[in-house]
C-alpha positions as CSV (number, residue, x, y, z in Angstrom):
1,X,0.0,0.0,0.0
2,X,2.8,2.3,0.1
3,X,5.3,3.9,-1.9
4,X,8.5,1.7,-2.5
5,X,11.5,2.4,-4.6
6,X,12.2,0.6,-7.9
7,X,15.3,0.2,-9.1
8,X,18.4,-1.0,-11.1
9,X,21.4,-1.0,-9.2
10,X,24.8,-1.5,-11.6
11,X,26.3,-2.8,-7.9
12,X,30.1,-3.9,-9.7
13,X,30.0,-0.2,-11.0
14,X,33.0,1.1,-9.2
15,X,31.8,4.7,-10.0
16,X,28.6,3.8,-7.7
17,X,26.4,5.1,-10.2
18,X,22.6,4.2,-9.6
19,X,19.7,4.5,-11.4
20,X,16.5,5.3,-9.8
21,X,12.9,5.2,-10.1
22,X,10.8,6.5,-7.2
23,X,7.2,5.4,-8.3
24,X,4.0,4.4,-5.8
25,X,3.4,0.6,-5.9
26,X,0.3,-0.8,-4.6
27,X,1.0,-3.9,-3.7
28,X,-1.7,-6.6,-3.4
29,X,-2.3,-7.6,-0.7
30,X,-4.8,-10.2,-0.8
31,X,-4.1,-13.9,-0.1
32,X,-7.0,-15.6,-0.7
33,X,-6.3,-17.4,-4.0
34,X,-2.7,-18.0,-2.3
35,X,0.5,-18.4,-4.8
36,X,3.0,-20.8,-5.4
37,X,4.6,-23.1,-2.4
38,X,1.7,-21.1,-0.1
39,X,-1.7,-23.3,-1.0
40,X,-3.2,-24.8,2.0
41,X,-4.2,-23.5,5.2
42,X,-2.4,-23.8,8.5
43,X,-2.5,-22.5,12.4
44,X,-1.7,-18.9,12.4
45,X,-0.1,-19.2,15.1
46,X,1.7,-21.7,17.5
47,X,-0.1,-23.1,20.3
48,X,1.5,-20.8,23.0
49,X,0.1,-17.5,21.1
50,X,3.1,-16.3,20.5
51,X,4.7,-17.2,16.9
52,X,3.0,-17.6,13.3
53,X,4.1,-21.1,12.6
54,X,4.3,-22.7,9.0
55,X,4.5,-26.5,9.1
56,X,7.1,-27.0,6.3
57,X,4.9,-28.5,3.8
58,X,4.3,-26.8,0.4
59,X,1.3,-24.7,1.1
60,X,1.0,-24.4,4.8
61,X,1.8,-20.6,4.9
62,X,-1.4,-19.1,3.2
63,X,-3.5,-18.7,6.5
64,X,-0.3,-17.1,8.7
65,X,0.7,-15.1,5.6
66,X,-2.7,-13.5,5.3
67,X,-3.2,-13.1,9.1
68,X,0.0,-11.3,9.1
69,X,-0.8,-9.1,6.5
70,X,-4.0,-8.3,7.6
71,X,-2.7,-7.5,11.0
72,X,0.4,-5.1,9.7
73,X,-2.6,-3.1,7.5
74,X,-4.7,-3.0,11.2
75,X,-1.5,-1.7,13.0
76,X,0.0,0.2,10.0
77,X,-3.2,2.4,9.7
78,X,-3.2,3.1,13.7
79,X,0.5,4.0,14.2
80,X,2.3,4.9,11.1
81,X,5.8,4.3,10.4
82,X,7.1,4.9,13.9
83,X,5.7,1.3,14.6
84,X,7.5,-0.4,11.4
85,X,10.9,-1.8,10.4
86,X,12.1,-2.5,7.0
87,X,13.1,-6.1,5.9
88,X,16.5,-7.0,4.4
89,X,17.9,-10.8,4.0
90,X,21.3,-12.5,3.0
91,X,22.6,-15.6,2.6
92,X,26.5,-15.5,3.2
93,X,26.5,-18.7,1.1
94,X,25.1,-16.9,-1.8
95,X,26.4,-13.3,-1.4
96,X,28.6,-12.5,1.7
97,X,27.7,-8.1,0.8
98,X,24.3,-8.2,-0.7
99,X,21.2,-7.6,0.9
100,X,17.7,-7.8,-0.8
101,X,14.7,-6.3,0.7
102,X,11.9,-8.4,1.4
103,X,9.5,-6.6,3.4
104,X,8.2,-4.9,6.1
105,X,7.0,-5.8,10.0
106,X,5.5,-3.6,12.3
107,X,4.1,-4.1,16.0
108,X,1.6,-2.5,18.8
109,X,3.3,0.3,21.3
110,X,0.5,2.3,22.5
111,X,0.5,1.6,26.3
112,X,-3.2,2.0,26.0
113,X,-4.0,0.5,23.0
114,X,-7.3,-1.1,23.8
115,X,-6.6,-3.7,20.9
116,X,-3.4,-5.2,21.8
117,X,-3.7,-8.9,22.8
118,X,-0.6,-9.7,25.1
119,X,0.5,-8.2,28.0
120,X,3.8,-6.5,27.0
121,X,4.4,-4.0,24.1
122,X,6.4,-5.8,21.4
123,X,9.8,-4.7,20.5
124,X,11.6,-4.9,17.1
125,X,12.8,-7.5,17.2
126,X,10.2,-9.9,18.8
127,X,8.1,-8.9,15.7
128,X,10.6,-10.1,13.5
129,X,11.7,-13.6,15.7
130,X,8.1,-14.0,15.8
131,X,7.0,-14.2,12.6
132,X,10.8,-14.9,11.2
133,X,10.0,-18.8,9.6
134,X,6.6,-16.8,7.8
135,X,9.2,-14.4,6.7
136,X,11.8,-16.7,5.7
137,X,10.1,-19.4,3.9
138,X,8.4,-16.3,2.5
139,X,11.4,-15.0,0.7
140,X,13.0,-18.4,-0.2
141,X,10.2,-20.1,-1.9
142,X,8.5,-16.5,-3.5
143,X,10.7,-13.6,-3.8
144,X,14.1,-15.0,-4.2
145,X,14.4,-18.2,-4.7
146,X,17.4,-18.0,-6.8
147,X,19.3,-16.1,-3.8
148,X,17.6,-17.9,-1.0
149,X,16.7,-21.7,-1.8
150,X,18.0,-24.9,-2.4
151,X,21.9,-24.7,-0.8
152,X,21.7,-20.9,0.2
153,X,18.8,-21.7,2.6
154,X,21.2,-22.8,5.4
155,X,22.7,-19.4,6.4
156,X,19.9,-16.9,6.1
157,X,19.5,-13.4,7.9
158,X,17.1,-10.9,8.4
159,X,18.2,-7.7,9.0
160,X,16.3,-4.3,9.9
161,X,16.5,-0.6,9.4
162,X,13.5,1.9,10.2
163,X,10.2,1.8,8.6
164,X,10.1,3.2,5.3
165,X,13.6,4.3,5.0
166,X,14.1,2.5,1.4
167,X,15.6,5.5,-0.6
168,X,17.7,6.6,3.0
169,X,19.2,2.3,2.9
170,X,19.8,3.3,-1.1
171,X,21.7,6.7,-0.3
172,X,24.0,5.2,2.3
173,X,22.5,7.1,5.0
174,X,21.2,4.2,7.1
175,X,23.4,0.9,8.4
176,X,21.2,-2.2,8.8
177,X,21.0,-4.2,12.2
178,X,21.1,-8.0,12.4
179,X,18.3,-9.7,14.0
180,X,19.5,-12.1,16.9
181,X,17.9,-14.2,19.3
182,X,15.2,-17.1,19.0
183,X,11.2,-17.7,20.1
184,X,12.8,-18.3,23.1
185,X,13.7,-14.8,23.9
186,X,10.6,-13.9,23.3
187,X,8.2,-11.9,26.4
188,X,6.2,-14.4,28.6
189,X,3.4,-11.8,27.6
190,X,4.2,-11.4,24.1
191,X,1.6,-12.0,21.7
192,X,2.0,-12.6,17.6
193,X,-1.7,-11.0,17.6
194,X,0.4,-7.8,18.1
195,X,2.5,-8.0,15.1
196,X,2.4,-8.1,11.6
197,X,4.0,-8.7,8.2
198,X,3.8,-7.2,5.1
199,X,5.7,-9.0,2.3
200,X,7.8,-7.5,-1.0
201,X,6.2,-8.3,-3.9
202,X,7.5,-8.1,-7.4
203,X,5.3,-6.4,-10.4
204,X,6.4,-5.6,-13.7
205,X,10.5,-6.2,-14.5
206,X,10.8,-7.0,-11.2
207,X,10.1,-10.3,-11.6
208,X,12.8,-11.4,-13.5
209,X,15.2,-8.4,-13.0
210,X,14.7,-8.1,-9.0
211,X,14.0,-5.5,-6.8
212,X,15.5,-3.2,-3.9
213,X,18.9,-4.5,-3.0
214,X,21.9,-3.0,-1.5
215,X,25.4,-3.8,-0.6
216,X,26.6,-3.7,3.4
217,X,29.7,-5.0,5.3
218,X,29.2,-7.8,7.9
219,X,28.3,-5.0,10.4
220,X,25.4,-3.6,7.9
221,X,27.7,-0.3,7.2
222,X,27.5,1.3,3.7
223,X,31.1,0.4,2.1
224,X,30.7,3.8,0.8
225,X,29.6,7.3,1.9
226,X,26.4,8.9,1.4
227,X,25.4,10.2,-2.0
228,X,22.3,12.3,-2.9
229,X,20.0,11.5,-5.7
230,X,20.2,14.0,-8.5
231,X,17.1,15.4,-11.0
């Protein structure tokens, strides 16, 4: 639903020279006829309430996918960007430097929202751990498979930077920040219900060319300075 950046990075140009289109993408964001490797339903969540569980088998991440993304448009509409973090993965085994965007997450923090479900307002990165197989399985089997499946599947990351900061991540002005930890650093009174995802999707030349990627060091640091986008 919101404006993302398109792009063709030459990223072995040792000049640095991009070329940008800033255009408003709608992205669709219904489920309900699902696509490839996400056809039959599953839990939306694990039995403890606190993680959007997809069972491994082809299909079983329609249901959580669409309960995510339903969720992120709920939250997204109440608190903005303030309450979202940008998406990047890697696989080391595929590209030590190159990070593709894959989405968005973004979580409850009003202290009085009257809608949120646990007890505990979620922090960045318990809506990513939570809903970090969803996103993964995600990006592997739909987005990149070509980066991210088959032998680049055992190493994958998922890094953040602040919601809707695409073009800032492009310009060098923001470092990315690895998410660490597992479900079980999670809040005792954590709920998924207070979470959601909103996936990358590809339209257009994106499909076979690719879309928003950038290069980083192993610390998520631009390996060059900041540059401005001209006319």
């Amino acid at each position: 639903m919101q404006a993302a950046i398109a792009f063709v990075p030459n990223l072995n140009d040792a000049s640095s020279t991009f070329q940008f289109q800033l255009e408003a993408k709608k992205k669709a964001q219904s489920m309900s006829s699902g696509a490839a490797g996400f056809g039959s339903p599953s839990k939306s969540a694990s039995k403890s309430g606190k993680v959007r569980s997809v069972s491994g088998y082809t299909g079983s991440g329609t249901k959580p996918l669409r309960a995510a993304t339903n969720t992120f448009d709920e939250i997204q509409k109440k608190y903005g960007k303030e309450a979202t973090s940008d998406l990047y993965m890697r696989s080391p085994l595929n590209d030590e430097q190159l990070f593709w965007y894959v989405g968005k997450v973004t979580r409850r923090f009003g202290k009085d929202d009257e809608e949120m479900k646990g007890g505990s307002i979620p922090t960045e990165f318990e809506a990513v751990i939570s809903q970090k197989r969803l996103i993964i399985e995600y990006a592997k089997n739909q987005l990149r498979p070509q980066n991210f499946g088959g032998p680049y599947a055992k190493t994958l990351e998922i890094w953040i930077a602040p919601g809707d900061s695409e073009l800032d991540v492009v310009q060098n002005k923001v470092s990315l920040k690895k998410v660490t930890g597992s479900t079980s650093d999670l809040s005792e009174t954590f709920s998924v219900n207070d979470v959601g995802f909103n996936p990358e999707i590809y339209i257009g030349d994106e499909r076979n060319d690719g879309g928003l990627r950038v290069k980083r060091d192993e610390n998520g640091d631009p390996f060059k300075g900041i540059f401005e986008i001209s006319g």
